[in-house]
Every structure is written in structure tokens, then in C-alpha cells.
C-alpha positions as CSV (number, residue, x, y, z in Angstrom):
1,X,4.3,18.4,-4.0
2,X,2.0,15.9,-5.5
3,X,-1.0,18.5,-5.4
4,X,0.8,21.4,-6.8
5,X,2.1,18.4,-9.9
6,X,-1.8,17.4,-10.2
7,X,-3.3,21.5,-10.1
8,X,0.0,23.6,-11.7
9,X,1.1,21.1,-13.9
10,X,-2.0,18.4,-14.6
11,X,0.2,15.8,-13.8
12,X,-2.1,12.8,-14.7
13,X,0.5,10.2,-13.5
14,X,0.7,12.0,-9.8
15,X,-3.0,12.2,-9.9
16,X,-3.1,8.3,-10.2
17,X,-0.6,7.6,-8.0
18,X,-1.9,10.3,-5.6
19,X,-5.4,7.9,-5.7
20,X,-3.2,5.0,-5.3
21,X,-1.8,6.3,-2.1
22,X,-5.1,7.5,-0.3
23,X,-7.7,4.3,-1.2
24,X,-5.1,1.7,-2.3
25,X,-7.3,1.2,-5.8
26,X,-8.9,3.8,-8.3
27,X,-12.6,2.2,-7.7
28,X,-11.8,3.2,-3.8
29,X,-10.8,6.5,-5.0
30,X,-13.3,7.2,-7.4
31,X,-16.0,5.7,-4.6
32,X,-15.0,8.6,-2.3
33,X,-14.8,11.4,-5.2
34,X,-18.5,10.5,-5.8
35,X,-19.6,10.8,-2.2
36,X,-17.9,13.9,-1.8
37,X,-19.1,15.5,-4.9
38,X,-22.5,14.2,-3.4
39,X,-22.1,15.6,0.1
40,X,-21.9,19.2,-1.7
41,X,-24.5,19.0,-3.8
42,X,-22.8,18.0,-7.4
43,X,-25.6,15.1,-8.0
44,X,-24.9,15.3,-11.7
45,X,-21.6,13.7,-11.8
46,X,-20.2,10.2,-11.7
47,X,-16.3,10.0,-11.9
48,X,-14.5,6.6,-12.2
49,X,-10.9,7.8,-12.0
50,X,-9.0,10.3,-10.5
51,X,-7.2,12.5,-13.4
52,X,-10.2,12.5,-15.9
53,X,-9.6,10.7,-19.1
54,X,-12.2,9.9,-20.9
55,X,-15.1,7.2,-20.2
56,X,-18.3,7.0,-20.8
57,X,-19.1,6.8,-17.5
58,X,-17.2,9.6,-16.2
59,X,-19.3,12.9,-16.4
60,X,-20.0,16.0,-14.8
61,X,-21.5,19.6,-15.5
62,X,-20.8,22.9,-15.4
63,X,-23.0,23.7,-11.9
64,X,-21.5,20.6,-10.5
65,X,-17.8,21.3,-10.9
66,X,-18.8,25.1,-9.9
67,X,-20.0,23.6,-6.4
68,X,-16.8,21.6,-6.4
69,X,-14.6,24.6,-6.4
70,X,-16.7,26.3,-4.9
71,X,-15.9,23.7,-1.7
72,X,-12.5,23.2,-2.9
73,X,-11.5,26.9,-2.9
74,X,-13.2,27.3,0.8
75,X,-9.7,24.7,1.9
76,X,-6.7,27.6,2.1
77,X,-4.3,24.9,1.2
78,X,-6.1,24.4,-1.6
79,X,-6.6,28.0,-2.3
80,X,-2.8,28.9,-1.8
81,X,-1.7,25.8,-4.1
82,X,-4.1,26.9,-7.3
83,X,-3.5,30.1,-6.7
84,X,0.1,29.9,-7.1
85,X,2.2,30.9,-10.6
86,X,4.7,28.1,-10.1
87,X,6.3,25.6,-8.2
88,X,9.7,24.0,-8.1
89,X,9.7,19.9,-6.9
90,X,12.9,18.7,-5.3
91,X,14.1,15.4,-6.4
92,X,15.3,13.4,-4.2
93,X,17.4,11.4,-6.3
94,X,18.8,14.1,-8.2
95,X,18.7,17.2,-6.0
96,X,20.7,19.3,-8.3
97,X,18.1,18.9,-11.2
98,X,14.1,19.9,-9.5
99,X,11.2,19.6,-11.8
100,X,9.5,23.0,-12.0
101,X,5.8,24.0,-13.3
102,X,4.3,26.6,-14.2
103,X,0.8,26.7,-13.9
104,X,-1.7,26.0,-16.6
105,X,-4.0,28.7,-16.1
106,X,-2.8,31.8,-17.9
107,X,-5.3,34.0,-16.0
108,X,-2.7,34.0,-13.3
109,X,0.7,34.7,-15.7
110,X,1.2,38.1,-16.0
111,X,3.3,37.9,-19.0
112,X,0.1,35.9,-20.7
113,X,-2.6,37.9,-23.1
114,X,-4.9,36.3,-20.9
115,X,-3.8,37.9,-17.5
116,X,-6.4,38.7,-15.3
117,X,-5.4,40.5,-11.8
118,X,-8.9,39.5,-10.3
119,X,-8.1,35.7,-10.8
120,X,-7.2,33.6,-7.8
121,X,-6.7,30.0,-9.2
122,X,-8.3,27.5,-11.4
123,X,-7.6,24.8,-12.9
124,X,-7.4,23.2,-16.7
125,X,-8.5,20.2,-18.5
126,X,-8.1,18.6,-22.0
127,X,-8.6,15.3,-23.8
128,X,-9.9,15.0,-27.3
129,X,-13.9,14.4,-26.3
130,X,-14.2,16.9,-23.6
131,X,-11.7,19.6,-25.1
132,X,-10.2,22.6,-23.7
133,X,-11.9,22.9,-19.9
134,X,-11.2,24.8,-17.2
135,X,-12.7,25.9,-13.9
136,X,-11.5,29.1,-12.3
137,X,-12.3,31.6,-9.6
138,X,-12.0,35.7,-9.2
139,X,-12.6,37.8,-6.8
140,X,-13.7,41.8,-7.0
141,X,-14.4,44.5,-4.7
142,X,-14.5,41.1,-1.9
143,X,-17.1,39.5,-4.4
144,X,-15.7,35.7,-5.2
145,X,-17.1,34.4,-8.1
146,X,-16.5,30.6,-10.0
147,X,-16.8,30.2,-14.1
148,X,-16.6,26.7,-15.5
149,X,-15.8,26.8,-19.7
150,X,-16.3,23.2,-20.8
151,X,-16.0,21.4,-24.6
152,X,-13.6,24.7,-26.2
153,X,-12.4,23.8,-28.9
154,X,-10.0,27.1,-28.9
155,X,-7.2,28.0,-26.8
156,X,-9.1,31.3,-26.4
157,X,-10.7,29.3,-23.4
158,X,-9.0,31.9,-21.3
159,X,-10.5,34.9,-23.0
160,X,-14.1,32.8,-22.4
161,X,-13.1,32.7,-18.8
162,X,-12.3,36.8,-19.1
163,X,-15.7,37.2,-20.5
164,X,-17.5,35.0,-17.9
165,X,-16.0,37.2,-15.2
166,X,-16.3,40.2,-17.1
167,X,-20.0,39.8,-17.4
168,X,-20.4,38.0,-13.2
169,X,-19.0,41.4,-11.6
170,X,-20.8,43.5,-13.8
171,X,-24.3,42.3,-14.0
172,X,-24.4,40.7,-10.0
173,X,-23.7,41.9,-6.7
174,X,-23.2,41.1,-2.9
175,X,-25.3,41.4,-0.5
176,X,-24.6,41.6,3.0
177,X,-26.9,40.7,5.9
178,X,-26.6,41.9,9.4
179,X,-28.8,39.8,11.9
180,X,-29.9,37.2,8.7
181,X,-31.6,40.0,7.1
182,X,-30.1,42.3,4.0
183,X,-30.0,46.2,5.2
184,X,-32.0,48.8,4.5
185,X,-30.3,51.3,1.5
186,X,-32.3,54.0,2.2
């Protein structure tokens, strides 16, 4: 429930308390986030806390958080939760009145101008330095891509995502190799 608060609904209280949880302090948290992000190749980012709000010293770029969903998408937990529309949270203390969230990424809402059937999760980001940022995936004709739109200033963000995946799955391709080599298309 905690992960689908944090990628549906950008619940930056859960993504605290989530830190909490798992290293008992933020520094722990943000130790391991950094030797992750590390471990996969993102050496252009240092984060410091677990939800993103702005400090100097929290930073990141476009390749790295592509290589971080990139991993991230790879976990089908992970893929299942940010690929999903909504999700209802019982409360425990009030079972007749749940929480529910929608997600943030209108790429997956097909009631949204910005619907996109080729989308398969994401997730968004705001706060006043940064902007309007989000990281998503699609996949076509079984090729995955990942488009990162940092610093919008728009809420067309979505329809900069459209265009990013418009212009990956027309202008690249997969190739498949059999025995580590690409075949022959003669």
C-alpha cells in the first residue's frame, strides 16, 4: 500500500515514512538510494531524501533517472504497481472510508487527452525549482522504451512524453541476436 501511495498518488509523507521504516533515518535511506543509483550506472546523481524536495544537493539527470527505471521497471512488482490506473487503501481504523488514488500519470487514464495505449507506467514529479517532471515507459511492437521530461513548466508534460515516444518508435528499432550476433536480413 505504501508503494502504490508513493508511485499512484506521490504521497511524500509515505515516501518518508516508507524511508523511516527500511534504514531507521533519511541519511541511511538516502546512503543506500546513492549506492543503488551507483550500482546501475546513474553516477550523476546524489539524493539526500527519499520523496525529492528540493536541495541543493539533491540532483539527478535525465540518463540517470532513465537507467533507474530502466532497473526499476525490470522488478514486476514494480512494474504491475506503476502500471496500474488506481488503487484503493484500506484503513484500518476506519474500514468503511478507504483512501483511493488515481494515478498521476495521465498517459495511462483513458479518459485523459493525454492517453497513450503504448504506455506502461511512469511516474511524476513537481516542486517549484524542478517543475513539472516525469519519467515514463512504453512499449511497441515488443520494443520498451523510457523518456524522462524534466524542468516543464506546462502541464503539457504529458503531450512532451507523447512526442518523446512518438519520435523513440519511429526513428529506432530492435534488434535481435541469435548466438550474440544480429541476423542476417538478406
Amino acid at each position: 500500500d505504501g508503494i502504490y501511495s508513493v508511485m499512484l498518488g506521490s504521497d511524500n509523507y509515505v515516501s518518508h515514512d516508507l524511508a523511516l521504516y527500511l534504514d531507521n533515518s533519511i541519511p541511511n535511506f538516502a546512503n543506500r538510494m546513492n549506492q543503488k543509483a551507483k550500482e546501475i550506472g546513474a553516477y550523476n546523481s546524489n539524493f539526500v531524501n527519499p520523496h525529492g524536495y528540493h536541495n541543493p544537493n539533491h540532483y539527478t539527470t535525465a540518463k540517470d533517472l532513465a537507467l533507474i527505471a530502466n532497473y526499476a521497471f525490470d522488478n514486476s512488482t514494480f512494474r504491475q504497481i506503476a502500471s496500474s490506473q488506481n488503487h484503493t487503501l484500506k484503513r484500518y481504523n476506519r474500514p468503511n472510508n478507504p483512501i483511493y488514488f488515481e494515478h498521476t500519470v495521465q498517459l495511462l487514464n483513458p479518459k485523459s487527452a493525454f492517453y497513450n495505449s503504448n504506455s506502461i507506467g511512469g511516474k511524476t514529479g513537481f516542486h517549484t525549482p524542478a517543475g513539472r517532471c516525469l519519467v515514463a515507459a512504453a512499449n511497441k511492437d515488443d520494443m520498451e522504451i523510457i523518456g524522462v521530461v524534466l524542468k516543464s513548466n506546462s502541464y503539457n508534460f504529458f503531450n512532451d512524453m507523447n512526442l518523446l515516444f512518438d519520435y523513440g518508435f519511429k526513428n529506432f528499432y530492435l534488434e535481435r541476436k541469435q548466438n550474440g550476433k544480429v541476423p542476417d536480413v538478406n
